[in-house]
N, C-alpha and C positions, 0 to 999 in steps of 0.2 A: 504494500500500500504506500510506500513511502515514497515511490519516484511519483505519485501521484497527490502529494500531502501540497505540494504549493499551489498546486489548482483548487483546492478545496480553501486551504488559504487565502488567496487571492481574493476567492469569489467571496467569501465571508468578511473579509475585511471591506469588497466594494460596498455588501449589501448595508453590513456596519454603518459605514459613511453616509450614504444616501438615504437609510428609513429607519438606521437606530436598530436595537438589538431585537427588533421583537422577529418572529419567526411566521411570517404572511403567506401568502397564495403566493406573492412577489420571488420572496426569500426561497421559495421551496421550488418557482419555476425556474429560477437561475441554480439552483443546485444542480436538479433534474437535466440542465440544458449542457452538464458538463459532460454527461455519458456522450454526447456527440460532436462532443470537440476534438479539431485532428491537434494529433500530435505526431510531430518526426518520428518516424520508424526505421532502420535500417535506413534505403533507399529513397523512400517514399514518405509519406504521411498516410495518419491514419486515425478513427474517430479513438476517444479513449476505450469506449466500451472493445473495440476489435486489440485493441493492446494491451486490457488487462485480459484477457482470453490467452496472448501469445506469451503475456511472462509468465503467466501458469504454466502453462503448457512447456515452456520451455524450463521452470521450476521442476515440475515432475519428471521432463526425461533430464534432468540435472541428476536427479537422485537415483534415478533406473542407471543411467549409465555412469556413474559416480566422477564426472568429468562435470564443472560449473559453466554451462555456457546461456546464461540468461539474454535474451528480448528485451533489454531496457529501452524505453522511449527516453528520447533527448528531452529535457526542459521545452515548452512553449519558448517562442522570442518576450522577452519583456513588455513590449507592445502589446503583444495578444494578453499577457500576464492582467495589465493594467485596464484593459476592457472586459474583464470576469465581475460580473455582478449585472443588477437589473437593467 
């Protein structure tokens, strides 16, 4: 979860900013709207929801074949960072 922990950050410090702590329809659409943001993959980009699926995947055959070769997705550009929230 954790190459995934500044996005969830991000977006909770924008919502912070703009409506305050409380937790609204608002707050819960911009949560919700993070499963389909790309993030760098390898080669390409790709939405979050398809790359936390590949570092699983790539977590379990870590352990089958007892060699570490993890699917990390690159950070967001800080650009995109700073447009996370409503």
């Amino acid at each position: 979860m954790e190459p995934f922990r500044p996005l969830v950050d991000c977006t909770v410090r924008g919502i912070v900013a703009k409506a305050g702590p409380r937790v609204d329809t608002g707050a819960k659409q911009a949560l919700a709207r993070l499963i389909s943001l790309d993030m760098p993959l390898g080669d390409g980009v790709t939405p979050v929801s398809v790359a936390l699926v590949k570092l699983a995947r790539s977590l379990g055959q870590s352990f089958e074949n007892g060699k570490l070769r993890l699917e990390l997705p690159q950070p967001p550009a800080p650009l995109a960072l700073s447009g996370l929230g409503p």
